[in-house]
C-alpha positions in Angstrom: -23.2 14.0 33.5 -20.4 12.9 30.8 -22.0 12.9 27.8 -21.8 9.8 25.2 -18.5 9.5 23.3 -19.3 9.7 19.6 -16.7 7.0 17.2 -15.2 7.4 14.8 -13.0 5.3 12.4 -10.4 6.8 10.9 -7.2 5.7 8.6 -3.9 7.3 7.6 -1.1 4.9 6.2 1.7 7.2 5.7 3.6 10.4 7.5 1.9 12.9 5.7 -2.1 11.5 6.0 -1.0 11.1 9.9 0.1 15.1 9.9 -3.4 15.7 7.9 -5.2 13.2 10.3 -4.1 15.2 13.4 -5.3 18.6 12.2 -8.7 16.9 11.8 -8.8 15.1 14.4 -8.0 18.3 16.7 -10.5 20.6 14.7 -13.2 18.0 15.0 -12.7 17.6 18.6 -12.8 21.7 18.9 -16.3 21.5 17.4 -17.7 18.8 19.6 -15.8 17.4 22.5 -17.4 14.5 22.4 -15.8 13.1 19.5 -13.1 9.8 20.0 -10.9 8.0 17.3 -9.9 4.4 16.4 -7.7 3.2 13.9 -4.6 3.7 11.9 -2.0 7.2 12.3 1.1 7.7 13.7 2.0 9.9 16.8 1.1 13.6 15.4 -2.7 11.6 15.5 -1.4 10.1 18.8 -0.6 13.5 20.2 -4.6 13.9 19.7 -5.8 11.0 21.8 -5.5 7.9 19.5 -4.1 4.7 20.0 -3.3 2.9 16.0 -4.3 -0.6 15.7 -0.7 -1.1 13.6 2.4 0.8 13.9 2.2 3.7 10.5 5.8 2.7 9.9 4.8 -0.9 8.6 2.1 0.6 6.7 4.6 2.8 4.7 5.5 0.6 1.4 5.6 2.1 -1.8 5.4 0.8 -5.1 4.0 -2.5 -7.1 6.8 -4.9 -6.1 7.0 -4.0 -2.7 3.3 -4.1 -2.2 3.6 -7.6 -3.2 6.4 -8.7 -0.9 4.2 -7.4 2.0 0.6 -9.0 1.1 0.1 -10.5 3.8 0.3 -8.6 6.6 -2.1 -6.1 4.7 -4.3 -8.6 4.7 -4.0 -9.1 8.4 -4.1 -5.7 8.9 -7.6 -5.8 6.7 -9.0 -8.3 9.0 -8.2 -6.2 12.2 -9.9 -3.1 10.9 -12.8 -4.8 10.0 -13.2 -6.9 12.9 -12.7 -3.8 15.2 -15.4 -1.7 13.0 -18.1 -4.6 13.3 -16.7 -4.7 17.4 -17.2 -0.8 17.6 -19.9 0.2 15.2 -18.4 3.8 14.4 -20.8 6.4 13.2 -18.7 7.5 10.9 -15.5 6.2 9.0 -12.8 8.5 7.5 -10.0 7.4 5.2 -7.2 9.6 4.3 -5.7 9.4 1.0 -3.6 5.8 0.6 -5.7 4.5 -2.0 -4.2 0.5 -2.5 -5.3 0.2 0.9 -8.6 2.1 1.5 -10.3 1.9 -1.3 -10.1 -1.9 -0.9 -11.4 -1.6 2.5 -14.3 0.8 1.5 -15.8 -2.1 -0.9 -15.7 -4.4 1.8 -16.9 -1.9 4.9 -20.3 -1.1 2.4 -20.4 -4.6 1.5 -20.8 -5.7 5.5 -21.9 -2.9 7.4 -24.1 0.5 7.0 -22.0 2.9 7.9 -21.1 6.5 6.1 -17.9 6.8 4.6 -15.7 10.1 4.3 -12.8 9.8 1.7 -10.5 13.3 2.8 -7.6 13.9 0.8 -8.5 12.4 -2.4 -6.7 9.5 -3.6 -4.7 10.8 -7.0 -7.0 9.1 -9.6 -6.6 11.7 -11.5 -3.0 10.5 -12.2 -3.3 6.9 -12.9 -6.1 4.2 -12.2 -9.1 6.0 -13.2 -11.6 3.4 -12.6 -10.8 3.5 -9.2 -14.0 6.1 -9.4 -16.4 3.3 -9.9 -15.5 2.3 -6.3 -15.5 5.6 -5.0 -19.2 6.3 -6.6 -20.4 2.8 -4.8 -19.0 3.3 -1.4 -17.7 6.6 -0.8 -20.4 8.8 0.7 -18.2 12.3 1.0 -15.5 13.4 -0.8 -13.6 15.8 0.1 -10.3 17.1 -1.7 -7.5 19.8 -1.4 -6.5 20.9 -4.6 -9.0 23.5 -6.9 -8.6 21.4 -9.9 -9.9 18.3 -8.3 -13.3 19.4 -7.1 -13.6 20.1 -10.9 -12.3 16.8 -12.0 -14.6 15.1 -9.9 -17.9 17.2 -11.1 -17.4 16.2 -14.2 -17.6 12.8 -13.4 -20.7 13.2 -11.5 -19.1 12.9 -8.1 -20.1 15.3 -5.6 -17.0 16.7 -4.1 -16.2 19.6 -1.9 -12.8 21.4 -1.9 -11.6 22.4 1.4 -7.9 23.8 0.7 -4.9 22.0 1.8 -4.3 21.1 5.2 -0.5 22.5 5.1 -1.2 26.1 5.1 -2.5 25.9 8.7 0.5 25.8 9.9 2.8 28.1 8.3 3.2 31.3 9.4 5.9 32.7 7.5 8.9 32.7 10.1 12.1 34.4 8.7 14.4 31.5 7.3 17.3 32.8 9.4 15.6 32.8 12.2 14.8 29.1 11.7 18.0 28.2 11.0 18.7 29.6 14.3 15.9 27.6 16.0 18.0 24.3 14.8 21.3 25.5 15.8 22.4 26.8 12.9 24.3 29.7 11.2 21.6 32.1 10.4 23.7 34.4 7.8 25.0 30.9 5.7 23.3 28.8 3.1 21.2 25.9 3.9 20.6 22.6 1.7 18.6 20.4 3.6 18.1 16.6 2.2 14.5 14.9 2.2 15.1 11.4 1.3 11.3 10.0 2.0 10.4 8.1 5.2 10.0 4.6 3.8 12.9 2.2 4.2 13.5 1.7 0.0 13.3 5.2 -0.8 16.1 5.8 1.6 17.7 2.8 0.2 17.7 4.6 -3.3 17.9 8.0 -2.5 20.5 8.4 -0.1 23.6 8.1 -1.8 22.3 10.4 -4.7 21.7 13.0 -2.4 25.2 12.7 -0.5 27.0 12.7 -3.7 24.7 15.7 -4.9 25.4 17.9 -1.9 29.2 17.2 -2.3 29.2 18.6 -5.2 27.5 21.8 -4.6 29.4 22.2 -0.9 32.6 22.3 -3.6 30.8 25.0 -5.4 29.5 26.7 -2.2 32.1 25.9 0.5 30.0 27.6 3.6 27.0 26.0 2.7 25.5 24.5 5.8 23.5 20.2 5.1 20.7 19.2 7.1 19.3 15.8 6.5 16.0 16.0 7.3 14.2 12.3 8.4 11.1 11.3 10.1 12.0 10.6 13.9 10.9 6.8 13.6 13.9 6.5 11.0 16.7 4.1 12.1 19.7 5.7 11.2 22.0 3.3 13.1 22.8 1.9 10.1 23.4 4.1 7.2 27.0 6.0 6.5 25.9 9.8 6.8 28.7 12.3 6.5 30.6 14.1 9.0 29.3 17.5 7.4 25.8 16.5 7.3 23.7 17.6 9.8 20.4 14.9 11.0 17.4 16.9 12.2 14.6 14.3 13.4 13.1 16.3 16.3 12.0 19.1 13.5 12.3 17.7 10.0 9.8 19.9 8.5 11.3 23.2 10.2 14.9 22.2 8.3 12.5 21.9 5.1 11.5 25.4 5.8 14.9 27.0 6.9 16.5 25.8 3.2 17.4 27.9 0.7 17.4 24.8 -1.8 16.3 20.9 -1.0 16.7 17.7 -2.4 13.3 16.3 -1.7 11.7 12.8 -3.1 8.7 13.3 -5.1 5.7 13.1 -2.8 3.8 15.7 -0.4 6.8 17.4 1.2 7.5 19.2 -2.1 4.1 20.7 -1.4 5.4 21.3 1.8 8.6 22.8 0.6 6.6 24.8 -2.0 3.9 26.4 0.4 7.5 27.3 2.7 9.1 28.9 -0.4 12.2 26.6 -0.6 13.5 26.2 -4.3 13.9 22.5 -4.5 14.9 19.6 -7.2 12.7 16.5 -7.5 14.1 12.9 -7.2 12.8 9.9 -7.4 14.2 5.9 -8.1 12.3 2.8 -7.7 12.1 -1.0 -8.4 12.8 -1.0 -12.0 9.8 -3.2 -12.3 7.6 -0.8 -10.7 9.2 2.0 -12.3 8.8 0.4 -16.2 4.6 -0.3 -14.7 4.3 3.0 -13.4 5.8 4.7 -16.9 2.7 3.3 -18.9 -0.3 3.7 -15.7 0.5 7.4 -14.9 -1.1 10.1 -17.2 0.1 13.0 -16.0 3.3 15.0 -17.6 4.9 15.9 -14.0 5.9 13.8 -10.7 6.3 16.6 -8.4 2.8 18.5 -7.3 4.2 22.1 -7.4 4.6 21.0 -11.2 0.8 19.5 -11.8 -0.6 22.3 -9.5 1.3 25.0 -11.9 0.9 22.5 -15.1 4.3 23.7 -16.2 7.7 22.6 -15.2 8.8 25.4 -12.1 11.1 23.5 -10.5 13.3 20.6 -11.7 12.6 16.6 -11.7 14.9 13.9 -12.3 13.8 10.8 -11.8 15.3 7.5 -12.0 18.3 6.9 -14.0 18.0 10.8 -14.3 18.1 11.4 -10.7 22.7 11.8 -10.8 24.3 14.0 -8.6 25.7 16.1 -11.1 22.5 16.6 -12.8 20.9 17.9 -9.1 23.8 19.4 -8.0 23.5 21.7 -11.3 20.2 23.0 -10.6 20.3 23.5 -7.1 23.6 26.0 -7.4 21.7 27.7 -10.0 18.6 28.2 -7.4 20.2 28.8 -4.1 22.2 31.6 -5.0 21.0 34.7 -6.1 19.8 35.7 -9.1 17.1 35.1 -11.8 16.8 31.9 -12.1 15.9 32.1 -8.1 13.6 34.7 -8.2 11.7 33.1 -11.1 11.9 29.5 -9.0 10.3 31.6 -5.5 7.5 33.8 -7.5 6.2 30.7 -9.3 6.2 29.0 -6.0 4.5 32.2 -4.5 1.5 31.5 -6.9 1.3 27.8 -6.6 0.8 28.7 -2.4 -2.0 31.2 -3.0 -3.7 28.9 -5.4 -4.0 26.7 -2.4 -6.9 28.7 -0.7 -6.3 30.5 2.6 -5.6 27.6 5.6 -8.9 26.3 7.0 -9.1 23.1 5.6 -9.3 21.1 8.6 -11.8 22.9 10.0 -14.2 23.2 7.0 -13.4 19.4 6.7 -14.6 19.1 10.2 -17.3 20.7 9.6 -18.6 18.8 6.8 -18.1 15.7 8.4 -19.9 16.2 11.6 -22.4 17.8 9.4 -22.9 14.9 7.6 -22.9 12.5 10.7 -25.5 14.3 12.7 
């Protein structure tokens, strides 16, 4: 006899809440079999079992202005969730960080129907937007987050919140960089940059050329040095002007971020990523001058990059916006990739932002909580 399938909703509007959704996904589905998923991911959550109602790539905008220009096929997008929800009747619905977006959609899920609402990965609040909390006290009925200081954060707002670790540690297990490198084809015994752009279509439009120019400049410094440009595989590359010398990984992005001695990465999760692998990076990030002169008097917090809030100290470099030159980043990242100090000082900090991080099991204690809450 097949038993009953048990639904749930679940939403992820960018690459790294689709890498997150997956784990869970997989380690709820390890707990009870029974378990199937609708809604919004990309193809790690499609690797899973899961067909999205939208393709994640549209859902990837960034930034006030841009929001804007794309309004209404959010609000398309709104209308198909909540029409398939009311069609399907989950048991349970389960957003993933990408606050503009869900928290919206929360409001209107406990204003229509009765249904409990997980919020995993907590949107960053803490940042900017604070009285986003009111709606998160109204509608959400779980919270659970993957940073320490957050679970504090929240309790003193008289949220209950559990903190589950982060979701990346699961799936490091410290490989050798040169034996990476030679997993991708390349020259175990050189030095490896590797470029991480973003995903989204404007911050490769802003980032690009910064980071070609930046890795010119140190490949003069360091002429063996070995470029990978790491990029999502749903990335059209067809038309951008990528040097001869640069390397494009798209099967294994994330392996190239773990291979590098030193990355160029856009503020966002894969510094986390790069800091939990031990890569030495630089911070960059440009935006719509509009959004960028908004966001300046929004966002509380003194740092952009999340090894840098996690440590609440400056451990590796930012530059950001006009800031973000190629001699600027090409400065720091000679100073880090080669040895020395300054690189040991940049790799033991990073050490201690990792263990801070708990010890890998977030997906399945989030599992756990969830179906614990459900039954």
């Amino acid at each position: 006899m097949i038993s009953q399938l048990r639904n749930f909703f679940i939403i992820a509007g960018e690459i790294s809440g689709d890498i997150h959704g997956a784990l869970l996904m997989d380690a709820m589905k390890k707990v009870d079999p029974t378990c199937h998923f609708t809604g919004i991911g990309g193809s790690e959550m499609e690797g899973v079992g899961f067909s999205s109602l939208v393709p994640l790539e549209k859902m990837s905008v960034m930034g006030f202005v841009e929001v804007l220009k794309h309004l209404r096929f959010f609000k398309s997008v709104e209308q198909k969730v909540m029409e398939t929800i009311g069609a399907e009747n989950p048991e349970h619905i389960i957003l993933i960080d990408y606050p503009g977006f869900n928290l919206r959609l929360a409001e209107k899920v406990k204003q229509k129907f009765n249904i409990p609402i997980t919020y995993y990965i907590s949107p960053q609040i803490w940042a900017w937007k604070e009285k986003r909390i009111d709606i998160i006290k109204r509608c959400v009925d779980q919270m659970l987050v993957i940073f320490p200081f957050e679970k504090s954060w929240y309790a003193e707002r008289g949220i209950e919140v559990e903190w589950v670790g982060h979701p990346y540690l699961e799936e490091w297990n410290a490989t050798p960089k040169s034996e990476l490198k030679t997993q991708l084809g390349l020259d175990p015994d050189r030095l490896l940059l590797t470029l991480f752009p973003g995903s989204r279509k404007q911050e490769l439009d802003r980032h690009l050329t910064v980071c070609f120019g930046a890795a010119k400049k140190i490949q003069a410094d360091i002429s063996e040095l070995q470029i990978v440009l790491g990029l999502a595989p749903n990335v059209d590359i067809e038309s951008m002007q990528i040097p001869e010398n640069i390397h494009v990984e798209r099967a294994h992005p994330r392996r190239a971020l773990e291979a590098a001695d030193a990355a160029i990465i856009a503020s966002g999760t894969s510094t986390l990523e790069a800091t939990i692998y031990g890569t030495p990076m630089v911070i960059i990030y440009k935006m719509n001058p509009i959004s960028w002169w908004i966001s300046k008097r929004l966002v509380k917090t003194r740092f952009a990059g999340m090894p840098n809030l996690i440590a609440n100290r400056i451990i590796v470099p930012e530059f950001l916006q006009s800031d973000a030159t190629p001699k600027a980043i090409s400065t720091q990242i000679i100073r880090m990739i080669n040895p020395g100090l300054a690189r040991d000082n940049t790799l033991q900090n990073l050490h201690n932002v990792r263990e801070a991080l708990d010890n890998g099991n977030a997906s399945s204690k989030a599992a756990t909580l969830i179906l614990g809450r459900s039954t």
